[in-house]
C-alpha positions in Angstrom: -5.5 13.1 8.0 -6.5 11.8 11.1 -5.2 8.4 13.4 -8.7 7.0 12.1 -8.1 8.0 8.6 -4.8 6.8 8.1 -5.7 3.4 9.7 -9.1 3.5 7.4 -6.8 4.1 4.7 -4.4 1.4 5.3 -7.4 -1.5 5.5 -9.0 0.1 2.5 -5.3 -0.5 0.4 -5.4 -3.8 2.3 -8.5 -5.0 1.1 -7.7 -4.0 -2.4 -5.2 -6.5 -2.5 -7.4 -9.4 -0.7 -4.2 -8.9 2.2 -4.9 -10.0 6.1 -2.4 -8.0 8.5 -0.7 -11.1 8.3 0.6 -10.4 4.9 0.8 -6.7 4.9 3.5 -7.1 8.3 5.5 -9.8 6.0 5.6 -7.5 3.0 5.9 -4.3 4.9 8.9 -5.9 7.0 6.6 -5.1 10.2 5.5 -7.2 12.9 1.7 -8.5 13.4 1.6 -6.8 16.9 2.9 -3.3 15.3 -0.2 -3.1 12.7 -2.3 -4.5 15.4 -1.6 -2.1 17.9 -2.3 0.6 15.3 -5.4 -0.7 15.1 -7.0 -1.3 18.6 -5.1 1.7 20.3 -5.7 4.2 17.6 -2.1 4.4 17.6 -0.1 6.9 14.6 2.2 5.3 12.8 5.7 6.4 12.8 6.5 8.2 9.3 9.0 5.1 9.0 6.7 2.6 9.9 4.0 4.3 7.4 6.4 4.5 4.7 7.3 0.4 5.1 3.8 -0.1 4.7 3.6 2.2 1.3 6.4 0.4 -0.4 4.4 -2.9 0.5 1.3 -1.8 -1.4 3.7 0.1 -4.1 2.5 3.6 -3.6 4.1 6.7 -2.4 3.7 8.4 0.9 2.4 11.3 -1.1 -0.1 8.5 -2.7 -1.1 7.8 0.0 -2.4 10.7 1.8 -4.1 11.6 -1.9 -7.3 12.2 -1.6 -10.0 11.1 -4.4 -10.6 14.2 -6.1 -6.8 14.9 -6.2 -6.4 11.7 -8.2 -4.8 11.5 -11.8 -7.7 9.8 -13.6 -6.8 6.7 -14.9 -8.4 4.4 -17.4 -10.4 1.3 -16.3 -7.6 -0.9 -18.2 -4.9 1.7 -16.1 -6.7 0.8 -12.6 -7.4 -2.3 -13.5 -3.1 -2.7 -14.0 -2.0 -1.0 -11.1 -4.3 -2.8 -9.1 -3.0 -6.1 -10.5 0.7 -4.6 -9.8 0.0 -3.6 -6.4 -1.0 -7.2 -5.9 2.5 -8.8 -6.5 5.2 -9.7 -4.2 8.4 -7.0 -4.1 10.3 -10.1 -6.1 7.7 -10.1 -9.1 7.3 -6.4 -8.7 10.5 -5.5 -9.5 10.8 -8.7 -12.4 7.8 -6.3 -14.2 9.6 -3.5 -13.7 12.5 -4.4 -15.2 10.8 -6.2 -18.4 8.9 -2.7 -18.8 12.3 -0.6 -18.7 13.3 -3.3 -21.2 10.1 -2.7 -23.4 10.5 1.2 -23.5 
């Protein structure tokens, strides 16, 4: 994946979850002018940096540099879950987390 790529990839998680940079830096632990700079100098991401910014959207680095036909196919009640999940804070994350271990 390319500088572009993984930037195009970061805004299209982003967008996912309705997030400005603004709240991807506070949830990531990053500051504004790091993503920023990403952005307008083309800029690759430190593999620390990139993996902040996975464990604010939830995912994996190896989920994130998944392609769309690599994909595990989920059901449109699956997405429509995860993408609900992916939406919470790291405080209500891990409050669902624990009811599902609870559950199981």
């Amino acid at each position: 994946m390319q500088v572009y790529e993984i930037n195009k990839r970061i805004d299209e998680l982003r967008e996912i979850r309705g997030w400005t940079l603004y709240k991807l830096a506070e949830e990531a632990g990053l500051t504004q002018s790091t993503l920023f700079n990403m952005r307008t100098r083309g800029t690759l991401p430190s593999i620390t940096t990139l993996s902040c910014i996975c464990n604010a959207f939830g995912i994996t680095l190896s989920e994130f540099f998944t392609t769309g036909e690599d994909e595990t196919e989920l059901t449109a009640y699956e997405k429509r879950m995860l993408q609900n999940f992916r939406r919470l804070s790291v405080k209500n994350k891990a409050a669902v987390s624990e009811l599902v271990e609870k559950l199981i």
